[in-house]
GUZAMI-7091 format. One record per residue (C-alpha): x, y, z; residue number from 0; residue in three letters. Coordinates in Angstrom, 2 decimals. Layout:
BEGIN
SITE      east     north        up   num   residu
SITE         X         Y         Z   NUM      ALA
...
//
This chain:
BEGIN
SITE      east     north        up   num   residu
SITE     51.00    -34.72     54.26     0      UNK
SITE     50.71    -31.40     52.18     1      UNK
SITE     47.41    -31.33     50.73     2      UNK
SITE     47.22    -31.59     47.03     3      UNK
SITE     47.24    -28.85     44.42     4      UNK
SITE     44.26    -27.62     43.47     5      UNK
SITE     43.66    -28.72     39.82     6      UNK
SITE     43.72    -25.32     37.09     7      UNK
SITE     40.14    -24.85     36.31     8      UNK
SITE     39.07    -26.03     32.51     9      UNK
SITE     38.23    -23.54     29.95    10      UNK
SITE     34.93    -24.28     30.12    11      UNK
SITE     35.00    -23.27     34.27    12      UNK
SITE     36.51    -20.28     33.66    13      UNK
SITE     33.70    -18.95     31.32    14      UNK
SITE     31.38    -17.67     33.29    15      UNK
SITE     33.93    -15.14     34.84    16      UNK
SITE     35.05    -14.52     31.30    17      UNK
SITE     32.07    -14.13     29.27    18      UNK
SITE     30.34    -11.56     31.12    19      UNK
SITE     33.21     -8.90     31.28    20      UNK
SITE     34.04     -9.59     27.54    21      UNK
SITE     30.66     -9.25     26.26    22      UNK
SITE     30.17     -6.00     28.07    23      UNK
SITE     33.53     -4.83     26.49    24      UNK
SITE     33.08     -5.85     22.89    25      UNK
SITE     30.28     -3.68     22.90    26      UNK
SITE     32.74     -1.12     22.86    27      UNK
SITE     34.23     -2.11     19.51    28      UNK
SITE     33.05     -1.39     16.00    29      UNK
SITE     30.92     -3.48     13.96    30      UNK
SITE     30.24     -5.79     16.99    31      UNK
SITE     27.24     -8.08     16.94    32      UNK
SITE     25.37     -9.14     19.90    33      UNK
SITE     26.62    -12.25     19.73    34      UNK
SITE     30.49    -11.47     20.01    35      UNK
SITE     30.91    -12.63     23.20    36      UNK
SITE     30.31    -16.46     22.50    37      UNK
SITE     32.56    -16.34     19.90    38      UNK
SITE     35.08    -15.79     22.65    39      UNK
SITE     33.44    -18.75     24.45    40      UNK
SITE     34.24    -20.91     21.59    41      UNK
SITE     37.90    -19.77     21.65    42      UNK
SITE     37.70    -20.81     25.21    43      UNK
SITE     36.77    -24.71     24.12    44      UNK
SITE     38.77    -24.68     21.13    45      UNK
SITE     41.80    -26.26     22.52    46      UNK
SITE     39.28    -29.50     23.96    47      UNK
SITE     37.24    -29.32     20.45    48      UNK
SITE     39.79    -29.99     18.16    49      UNK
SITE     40.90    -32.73     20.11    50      UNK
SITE     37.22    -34.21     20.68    51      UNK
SITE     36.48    -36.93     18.12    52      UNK
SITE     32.83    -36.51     18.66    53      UNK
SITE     32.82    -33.02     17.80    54      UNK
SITE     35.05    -33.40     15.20    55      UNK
SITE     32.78    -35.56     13.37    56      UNK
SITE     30.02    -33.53     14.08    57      UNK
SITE     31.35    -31.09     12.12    58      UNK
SITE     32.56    -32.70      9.44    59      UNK
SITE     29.75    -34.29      8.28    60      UNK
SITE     28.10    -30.66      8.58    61      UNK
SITE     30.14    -28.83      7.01    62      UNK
SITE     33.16    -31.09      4.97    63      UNK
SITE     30.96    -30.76      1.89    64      UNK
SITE     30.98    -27.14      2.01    65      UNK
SITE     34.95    -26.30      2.84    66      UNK
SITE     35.26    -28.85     -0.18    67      UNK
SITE     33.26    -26.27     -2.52    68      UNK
SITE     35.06    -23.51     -1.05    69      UNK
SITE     38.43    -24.96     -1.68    70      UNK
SITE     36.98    -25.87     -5.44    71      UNK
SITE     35.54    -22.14     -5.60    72      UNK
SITE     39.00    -20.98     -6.29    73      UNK
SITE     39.82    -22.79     -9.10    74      UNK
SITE     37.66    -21.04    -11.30    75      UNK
SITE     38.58    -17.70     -9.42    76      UNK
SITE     42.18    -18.52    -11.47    77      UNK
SITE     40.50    -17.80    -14.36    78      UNK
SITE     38.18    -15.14    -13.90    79      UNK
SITE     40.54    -12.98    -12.09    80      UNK
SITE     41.24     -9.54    -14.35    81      UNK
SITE     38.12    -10.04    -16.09    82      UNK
SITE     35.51     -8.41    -14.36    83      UNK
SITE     35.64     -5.22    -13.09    84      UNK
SITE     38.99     -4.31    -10.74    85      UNK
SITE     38.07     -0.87     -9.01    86      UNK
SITE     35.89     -1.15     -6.00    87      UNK
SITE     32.57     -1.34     -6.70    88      UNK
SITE     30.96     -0.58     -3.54    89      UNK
SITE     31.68      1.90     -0.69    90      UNK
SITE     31.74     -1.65      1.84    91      UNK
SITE     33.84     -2.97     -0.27    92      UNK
SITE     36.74     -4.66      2.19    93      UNK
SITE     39.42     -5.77      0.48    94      UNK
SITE     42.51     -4.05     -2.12    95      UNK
SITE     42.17     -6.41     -4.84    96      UNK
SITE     40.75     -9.29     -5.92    97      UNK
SITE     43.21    -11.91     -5.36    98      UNK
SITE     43.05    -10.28     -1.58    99      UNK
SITE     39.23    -10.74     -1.70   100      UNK
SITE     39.48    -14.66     -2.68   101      UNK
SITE     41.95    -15.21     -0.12   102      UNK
SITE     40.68    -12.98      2.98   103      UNK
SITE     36.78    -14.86      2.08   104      UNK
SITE     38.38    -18.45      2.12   105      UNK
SITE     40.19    -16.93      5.32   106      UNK
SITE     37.10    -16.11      6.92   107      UNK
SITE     35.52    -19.11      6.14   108      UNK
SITE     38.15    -21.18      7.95   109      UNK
SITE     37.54    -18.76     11.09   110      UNK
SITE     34.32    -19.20     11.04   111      UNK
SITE     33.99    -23.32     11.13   112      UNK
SITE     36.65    -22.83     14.14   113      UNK
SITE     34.29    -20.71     15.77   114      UNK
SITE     31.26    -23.50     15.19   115      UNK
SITE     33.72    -26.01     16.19   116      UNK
SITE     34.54    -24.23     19.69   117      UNK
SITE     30.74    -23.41     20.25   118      UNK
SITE     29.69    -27.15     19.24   119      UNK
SITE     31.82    -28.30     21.70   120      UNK
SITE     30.93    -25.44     24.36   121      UNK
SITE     27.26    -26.56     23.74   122      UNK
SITE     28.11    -29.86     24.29   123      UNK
SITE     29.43    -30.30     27.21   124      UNK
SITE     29.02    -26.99     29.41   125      UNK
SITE     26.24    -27.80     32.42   126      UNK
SITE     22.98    -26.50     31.79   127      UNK
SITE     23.23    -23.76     34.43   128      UNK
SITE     26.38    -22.46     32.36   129      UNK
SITE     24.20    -22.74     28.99   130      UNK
SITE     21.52    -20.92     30.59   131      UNK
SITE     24.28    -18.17     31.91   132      UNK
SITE     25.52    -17.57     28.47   133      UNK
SITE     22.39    -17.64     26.58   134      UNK
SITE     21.15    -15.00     28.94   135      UNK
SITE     23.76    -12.91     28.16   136      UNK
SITE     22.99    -13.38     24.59   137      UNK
SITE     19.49    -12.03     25.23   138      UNK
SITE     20.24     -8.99     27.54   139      UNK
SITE     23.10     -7.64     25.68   140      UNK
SITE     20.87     -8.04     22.46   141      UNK
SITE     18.22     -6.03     23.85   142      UNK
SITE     19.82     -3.30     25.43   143      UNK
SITE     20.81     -1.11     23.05   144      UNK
SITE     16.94     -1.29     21.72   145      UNK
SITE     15.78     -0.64     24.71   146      UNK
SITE     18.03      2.93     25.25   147      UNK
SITE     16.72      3.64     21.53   148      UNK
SITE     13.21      3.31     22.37   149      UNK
SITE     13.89      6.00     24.62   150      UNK
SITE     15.31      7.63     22.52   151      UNK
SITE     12.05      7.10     19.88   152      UNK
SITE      9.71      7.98     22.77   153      UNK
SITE     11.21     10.99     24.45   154      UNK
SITE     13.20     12.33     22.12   155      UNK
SITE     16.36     12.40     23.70   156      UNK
SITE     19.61     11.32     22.20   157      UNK
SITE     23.05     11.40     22.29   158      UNK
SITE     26.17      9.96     20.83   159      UNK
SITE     29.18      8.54     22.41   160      UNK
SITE     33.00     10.27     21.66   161      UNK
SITE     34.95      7.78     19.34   162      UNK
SITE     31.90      5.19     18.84   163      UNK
SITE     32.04      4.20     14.99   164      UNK
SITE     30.46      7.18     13.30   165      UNK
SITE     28.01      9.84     14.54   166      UNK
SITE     24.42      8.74     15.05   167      UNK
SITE     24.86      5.51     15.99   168      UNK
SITE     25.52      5.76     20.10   169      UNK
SITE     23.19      3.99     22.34   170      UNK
SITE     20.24      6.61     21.76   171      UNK
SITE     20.57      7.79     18.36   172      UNK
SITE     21.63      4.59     16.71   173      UNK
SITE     18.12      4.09     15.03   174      UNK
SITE     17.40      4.20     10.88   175      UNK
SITE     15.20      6.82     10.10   176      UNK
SITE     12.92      5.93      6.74   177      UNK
SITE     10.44      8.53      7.63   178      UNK
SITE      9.95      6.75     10.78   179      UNK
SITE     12.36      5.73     13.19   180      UNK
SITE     13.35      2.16     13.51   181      UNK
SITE     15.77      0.20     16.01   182      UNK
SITE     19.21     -0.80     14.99   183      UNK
SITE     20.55     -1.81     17.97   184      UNK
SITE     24.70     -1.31     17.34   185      UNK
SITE     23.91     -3.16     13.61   186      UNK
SITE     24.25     -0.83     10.21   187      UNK
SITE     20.40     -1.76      9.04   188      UNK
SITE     17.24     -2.89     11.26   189      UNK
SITE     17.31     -6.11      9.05   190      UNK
SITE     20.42     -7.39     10.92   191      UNK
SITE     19.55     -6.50     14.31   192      UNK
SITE     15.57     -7.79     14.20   193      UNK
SITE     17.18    -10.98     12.64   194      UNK
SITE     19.34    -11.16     15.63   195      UNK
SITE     16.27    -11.08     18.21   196      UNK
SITE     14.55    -13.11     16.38   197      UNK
SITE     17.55    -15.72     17.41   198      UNK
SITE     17.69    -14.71     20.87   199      UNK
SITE     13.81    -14.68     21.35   200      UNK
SITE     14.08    -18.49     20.43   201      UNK
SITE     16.94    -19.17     22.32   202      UNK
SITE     15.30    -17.36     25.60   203      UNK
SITE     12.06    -19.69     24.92   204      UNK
SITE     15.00    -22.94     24.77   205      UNK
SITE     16.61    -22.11     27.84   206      UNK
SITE     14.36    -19.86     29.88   207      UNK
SITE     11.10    -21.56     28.81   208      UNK
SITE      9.04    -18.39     28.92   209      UNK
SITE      7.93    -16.26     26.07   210      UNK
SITE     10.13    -13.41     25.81   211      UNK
SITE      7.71    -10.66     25.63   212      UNK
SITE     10.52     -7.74     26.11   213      UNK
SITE     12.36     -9.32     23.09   214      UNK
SITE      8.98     -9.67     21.36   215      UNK
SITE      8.42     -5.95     21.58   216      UNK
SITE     11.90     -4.43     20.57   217      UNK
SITE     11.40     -6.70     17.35   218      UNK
SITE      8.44     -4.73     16.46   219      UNK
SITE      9.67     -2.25     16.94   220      UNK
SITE     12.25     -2.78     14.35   221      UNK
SITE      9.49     -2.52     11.73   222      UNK
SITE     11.77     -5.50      9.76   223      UNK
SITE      9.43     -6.86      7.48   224      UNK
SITE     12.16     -9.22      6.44   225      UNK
SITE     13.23    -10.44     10.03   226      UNK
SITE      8.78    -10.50     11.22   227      UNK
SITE      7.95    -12.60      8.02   228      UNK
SITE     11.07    -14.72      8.72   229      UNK
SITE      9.61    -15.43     12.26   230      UNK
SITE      5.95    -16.37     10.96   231      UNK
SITE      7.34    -18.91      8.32   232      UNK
SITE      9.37    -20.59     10.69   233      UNK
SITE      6.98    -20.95     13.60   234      UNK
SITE      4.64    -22.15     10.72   235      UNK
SITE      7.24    -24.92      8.81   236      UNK
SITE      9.76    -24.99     11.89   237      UNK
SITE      7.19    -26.01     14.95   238      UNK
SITE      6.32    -29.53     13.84   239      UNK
SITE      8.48    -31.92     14.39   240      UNK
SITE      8.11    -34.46     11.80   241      UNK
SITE      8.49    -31.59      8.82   242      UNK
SITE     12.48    -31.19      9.72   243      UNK
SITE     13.49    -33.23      6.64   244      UNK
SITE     11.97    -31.58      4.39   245      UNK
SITE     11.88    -28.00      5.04   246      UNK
SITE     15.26    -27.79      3.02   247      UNK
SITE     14.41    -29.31     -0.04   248      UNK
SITE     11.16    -27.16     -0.03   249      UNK
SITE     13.10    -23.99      0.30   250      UNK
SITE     15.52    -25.29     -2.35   251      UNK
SITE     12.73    -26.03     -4.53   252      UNK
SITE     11.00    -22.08     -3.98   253      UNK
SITE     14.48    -20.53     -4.75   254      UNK
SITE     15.13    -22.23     -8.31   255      UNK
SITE     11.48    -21.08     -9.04   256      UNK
SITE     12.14    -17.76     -7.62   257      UNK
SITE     15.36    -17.76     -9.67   258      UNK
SITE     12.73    -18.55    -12.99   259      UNK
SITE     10.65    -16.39    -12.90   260      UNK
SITE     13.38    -13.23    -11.94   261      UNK
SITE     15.66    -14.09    -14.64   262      UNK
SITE     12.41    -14.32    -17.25   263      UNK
SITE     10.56    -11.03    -15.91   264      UNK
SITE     13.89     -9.02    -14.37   265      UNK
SITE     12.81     -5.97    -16.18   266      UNK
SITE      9.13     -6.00    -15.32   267      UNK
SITE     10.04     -6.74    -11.77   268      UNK
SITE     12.62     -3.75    -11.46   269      UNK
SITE      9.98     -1.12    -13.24   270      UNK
SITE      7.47     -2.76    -11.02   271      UNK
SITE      9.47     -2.35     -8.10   272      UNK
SITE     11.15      1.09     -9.11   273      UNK
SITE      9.10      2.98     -5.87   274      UNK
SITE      9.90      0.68     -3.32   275      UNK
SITE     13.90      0.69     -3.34   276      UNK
SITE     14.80     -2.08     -0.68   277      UNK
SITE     13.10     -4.38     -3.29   278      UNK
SITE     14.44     -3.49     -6.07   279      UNK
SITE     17.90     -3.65     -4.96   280      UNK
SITE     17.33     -7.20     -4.19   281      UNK
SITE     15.25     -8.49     -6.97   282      UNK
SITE     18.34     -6.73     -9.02   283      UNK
SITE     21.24     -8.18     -7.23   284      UNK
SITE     19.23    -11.78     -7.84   285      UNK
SITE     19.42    -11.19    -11.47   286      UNK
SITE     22.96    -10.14    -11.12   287      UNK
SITE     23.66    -13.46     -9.35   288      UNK
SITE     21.91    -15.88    -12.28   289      UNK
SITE     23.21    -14.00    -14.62   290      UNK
SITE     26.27    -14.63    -13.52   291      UNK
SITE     26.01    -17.94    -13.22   292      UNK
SITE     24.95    -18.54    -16.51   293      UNK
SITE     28.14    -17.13    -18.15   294      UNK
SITE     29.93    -18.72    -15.64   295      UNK
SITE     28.71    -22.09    -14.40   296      UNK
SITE     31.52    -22.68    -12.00   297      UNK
SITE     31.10    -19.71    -10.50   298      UNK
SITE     33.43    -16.72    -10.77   299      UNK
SITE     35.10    -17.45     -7.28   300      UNK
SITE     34.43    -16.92     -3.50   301      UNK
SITE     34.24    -12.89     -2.59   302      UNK
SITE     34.37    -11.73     -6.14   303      UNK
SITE     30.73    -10.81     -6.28   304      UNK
SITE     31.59     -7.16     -6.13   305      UNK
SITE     33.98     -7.22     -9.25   306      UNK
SITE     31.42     -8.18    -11.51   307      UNK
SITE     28.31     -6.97     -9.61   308      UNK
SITE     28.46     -3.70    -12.43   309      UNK
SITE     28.75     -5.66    -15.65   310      UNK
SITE     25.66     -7.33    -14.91   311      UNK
SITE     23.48     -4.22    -13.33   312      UNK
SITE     20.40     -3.27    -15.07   313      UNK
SITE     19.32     -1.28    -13.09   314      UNK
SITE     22.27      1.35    -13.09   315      UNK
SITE     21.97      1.59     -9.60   316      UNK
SITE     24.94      4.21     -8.07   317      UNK
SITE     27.52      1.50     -7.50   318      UNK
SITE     28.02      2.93     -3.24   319      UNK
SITE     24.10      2.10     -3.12   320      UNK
SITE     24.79     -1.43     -3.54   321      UNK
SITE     26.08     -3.77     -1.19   322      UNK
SITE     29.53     -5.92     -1.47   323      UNK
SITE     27.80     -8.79     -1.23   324      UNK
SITE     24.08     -9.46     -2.53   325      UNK
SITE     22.03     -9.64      0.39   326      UNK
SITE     20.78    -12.91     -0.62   327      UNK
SITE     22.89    -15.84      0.79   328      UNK
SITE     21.69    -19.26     -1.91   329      UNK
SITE     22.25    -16.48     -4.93   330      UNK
SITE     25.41    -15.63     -3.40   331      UNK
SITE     27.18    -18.69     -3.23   332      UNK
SITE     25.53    -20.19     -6.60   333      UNK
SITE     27.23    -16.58     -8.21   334      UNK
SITE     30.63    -17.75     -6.23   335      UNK
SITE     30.78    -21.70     -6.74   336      UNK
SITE     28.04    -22.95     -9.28   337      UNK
SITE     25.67    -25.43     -8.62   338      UNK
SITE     28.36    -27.45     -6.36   339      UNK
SITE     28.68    -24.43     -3.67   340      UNK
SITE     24.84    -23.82     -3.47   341      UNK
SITE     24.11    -27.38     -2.57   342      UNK
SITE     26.92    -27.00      0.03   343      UNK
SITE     24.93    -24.39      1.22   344      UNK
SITE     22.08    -26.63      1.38   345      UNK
SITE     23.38    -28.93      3.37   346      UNK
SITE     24.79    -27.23      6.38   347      UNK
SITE     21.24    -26.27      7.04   348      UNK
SITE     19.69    -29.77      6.24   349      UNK
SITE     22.38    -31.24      8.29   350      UNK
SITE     21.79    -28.85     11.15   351      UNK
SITE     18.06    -29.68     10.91   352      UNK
SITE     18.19    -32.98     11.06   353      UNK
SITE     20.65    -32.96     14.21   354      UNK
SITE     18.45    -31.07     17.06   355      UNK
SITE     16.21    -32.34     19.10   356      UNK
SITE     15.01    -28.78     20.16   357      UNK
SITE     11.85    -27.20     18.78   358      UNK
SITE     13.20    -23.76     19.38   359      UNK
SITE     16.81    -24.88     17.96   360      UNK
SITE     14.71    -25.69     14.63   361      UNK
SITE     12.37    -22.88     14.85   362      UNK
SITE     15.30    -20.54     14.67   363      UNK
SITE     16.95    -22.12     11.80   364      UNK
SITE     14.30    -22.28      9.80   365      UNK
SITE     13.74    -18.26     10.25   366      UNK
SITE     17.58    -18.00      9.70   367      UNK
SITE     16.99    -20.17      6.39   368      UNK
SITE     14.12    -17.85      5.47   369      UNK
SITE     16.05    -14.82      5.89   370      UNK
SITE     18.70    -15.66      4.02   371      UNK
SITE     16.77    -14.75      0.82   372      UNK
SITE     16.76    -11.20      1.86   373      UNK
SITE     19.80    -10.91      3.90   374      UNK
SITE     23.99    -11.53      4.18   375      UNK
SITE     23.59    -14.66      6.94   376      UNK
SITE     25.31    -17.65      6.63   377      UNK
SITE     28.52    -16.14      8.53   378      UNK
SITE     26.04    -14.14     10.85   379      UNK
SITE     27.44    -14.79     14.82   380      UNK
SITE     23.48    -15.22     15.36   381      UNK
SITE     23.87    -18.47     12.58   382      UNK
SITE     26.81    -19.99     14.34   383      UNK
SITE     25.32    -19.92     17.62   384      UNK
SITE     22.05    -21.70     16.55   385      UNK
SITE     24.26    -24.34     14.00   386      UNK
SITE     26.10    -24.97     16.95   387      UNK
SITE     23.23    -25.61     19.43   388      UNK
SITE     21.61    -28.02     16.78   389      UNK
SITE     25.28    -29.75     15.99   390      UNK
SITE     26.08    -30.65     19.94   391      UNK
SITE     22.29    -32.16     20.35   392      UNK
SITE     21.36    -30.41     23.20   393      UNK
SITE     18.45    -30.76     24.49   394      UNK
SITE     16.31    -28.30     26.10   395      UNK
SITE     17.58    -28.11     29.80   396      UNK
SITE     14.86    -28.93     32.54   397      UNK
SITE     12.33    -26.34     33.84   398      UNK
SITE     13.67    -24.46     36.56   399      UNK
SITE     11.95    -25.14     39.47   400      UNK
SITE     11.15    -22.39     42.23   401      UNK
SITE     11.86    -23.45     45.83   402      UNK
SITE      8.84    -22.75     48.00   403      UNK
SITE      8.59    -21.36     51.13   404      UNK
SITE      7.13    -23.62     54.26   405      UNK
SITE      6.92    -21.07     56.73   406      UNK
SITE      3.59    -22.62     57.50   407      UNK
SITE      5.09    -25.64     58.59   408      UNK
SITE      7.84    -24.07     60.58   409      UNK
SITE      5.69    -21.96     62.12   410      UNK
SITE      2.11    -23.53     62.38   411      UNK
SITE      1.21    -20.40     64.76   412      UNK
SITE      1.37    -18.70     61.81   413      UNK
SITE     -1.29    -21.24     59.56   414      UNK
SITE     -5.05    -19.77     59.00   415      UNK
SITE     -7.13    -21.29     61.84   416      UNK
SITE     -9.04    -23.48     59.28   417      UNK
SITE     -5.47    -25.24     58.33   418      UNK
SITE     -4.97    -26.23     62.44   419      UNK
SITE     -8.29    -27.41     62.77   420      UNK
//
């Protein structure tokens, strides 16, 4: 009898041959985050996801109330459309037009619950050696490039790679320098990269279960006060257990006040604030966002933040100084959708919350939640990963256990004379 065919390996198999080489070669690409390569991952499941009623539902009940603001966040983009202000307002501005921005942002956000939906899946169901595998790329390739820039902040020596994005950002030079140098990593702003080890150092504690004192270090040396203060809050709110439930209404309930007392004292705040610019820029685009708001309760439509970001600036920062979107994720989407989009917003993280078992899972969301205040992250790689993780209900995989050696019993020539005795 001729033997049977060997069965065509699942995607899920195949991803520990894949992952590896593509991580290492997205580095190579522009505007690559750390976590690039598990997007890839969750292309790999994507075909078994969307065919997996568990998942499915997962996601749905995660994240159906928000595609349902997003879709809603374009009616009243039909009528605010020519009204603001149609030349590019920022030098990161990414789209032609504003009808392009609407569509490419509602584009995006599709992309990006596919992505979740692949990873959810991924999560779900790969083994917990393959987990591990995956994770552990997340944490080396995070921490390389700080690693090479430490060097580089250390010795002195730098150097920047032909055809890599822009000069000063290779593997050595890529740090910010504020009057001191700070770590990057391959990201445009320390912010982004300390935010993503922050993730990875949580997810290394999940699957490793050891502190990750390397990772620990490179964040320092970041000098993010955003991504460190992030980190504190959430091992403070995010470690016990029975606080899940309500760490989302809390932060709700600090952002409406924070939202008070900016829109009553913006002026004070922004002369207050004047020597310390990082500040100011957000305390500013925060009273750009209510502002907004107010004249428009239904939100002036997803992505069109930077068409109307100048009619509302008081602080006459230069227009490339400011950032196409606000750096402040619950202002963002309550400037894009109203009321309706910001509890959306809510949600997904109150959802995501309430759906891990894993201390580390929630740890991490909470810091992501914190961050968001101060920083573009809901469609952050680093945010999918860690949604995903809490969506599937993983648990944290077993200890791994080291296999000791009994020489002594295999060789009891070889035992301490006591031992024979």
């Amino acid at each position: 009898m001729n033997a049977p065919a060997p069965k065509r390996p699942h995607g899920i198999a195949r991803a520990p041959a894949m992952a590896p080489s593509v991580a290492l070669l997205s580095w190579t690409f522009p505007r690559v985050g750390p976590f690039k390569f598990t997007e890839v991952l969750a292309l790999i499941s994507l075909a078994s996801a969307v065919t997996s009623p568990r998942t499915l539902q997962r996601i749905f009940k995660c994240y159906g109330f928000f595609l349902l603001a997003t879709i809603l966040a374009c009616l009243p983009a039909m009528f605010t459309l020519g009204t603001g202000d149609n030349t590019i307002t920022s030098d990161k501005g990414l789209y032609s037009s504003p009808e392009a921005s609407v569509l490419m942002t509602v584009v995006r956000t599709l992309a990006y619950l596919l992505v979740v939906t692949g990873l959810t899946h991924f999560f779900r169901t790969a083994s917990d050696t393959l987990m591990r595998k995956a994770l552990d790329w997340c944490y080396i390739l995070t921490l390389l490039p700080g690693v090479l820039q430490m060097l580089r902040m250390y010795s002195g020596f730098h150097f920047d790679l032909p055809y890599f994005e822009r000069a000063g950002l290779g593997p050595f030079s890529g740090v910010y320098d504020s009057g001191y140098l700070r770590l990057m990593g391959f990201e445009f702003e320390p912010l982004g990269y300390g935010t993503s080890l922050m993730v990875v150092c949580c997810l290394r504690v999940f699957a490793r279960n050891r502190w990750p004192l390397l990772g620990l270090v490179v964040l320092g040396h970041t000098f993010s006060a955003g991504a460190i203060v992030a980190s504190a809050v959430a091992l403070l709110i995010g470690y016990p257990h029975r606080l899940r439930r309500f760490v989302t209404p809390l932060y709700a309930l600090l952002f409406t006040a924070l939202c008070i007392v900016v829109w009553a004292n913006l002026d004070e705040l922004l002369a207050l604030l004047s020597f310390q610019r990082s500040a100011s820029e957000r305390v500013n685009a925060l009273g750009i966002c209510i502002n907004m708001w107010l004249d428009h309760p239904f939100g002036v439509g997803p992505g069109l933040y930077g068409y109307f970001m100048n009619l509302y600036d008081l602080a006459s920062f230069p227009a490339p100084q400011l950032d196409w979107y606000p750096n402040n994720d619950p202002a963002m989407f309550l400037a894009y959708g109203g009321i309706l989009y910001l509890l959306a917003y809510f949600w997904v993280f109150h959802y995501a919350l309430s759906s891990t078992p894993a201390r580390w899972i929630r740890i991490a969301l909470v810091g992501l939640l914190v961050q968001s205040i101060s920083s573009y992250m809901f469609f952050n790689p680093a945010a999918a990963v860690i949604i995903a993780i809490a969506l599937s209900g993983r648990s944290p995989p077993p200890p791994l256990v080291k296999k000791r050696r009994r020489a002594a019993r295999q060789h009891p020539g070889l035992q301490a004379p006591a031992t024979i005795a």
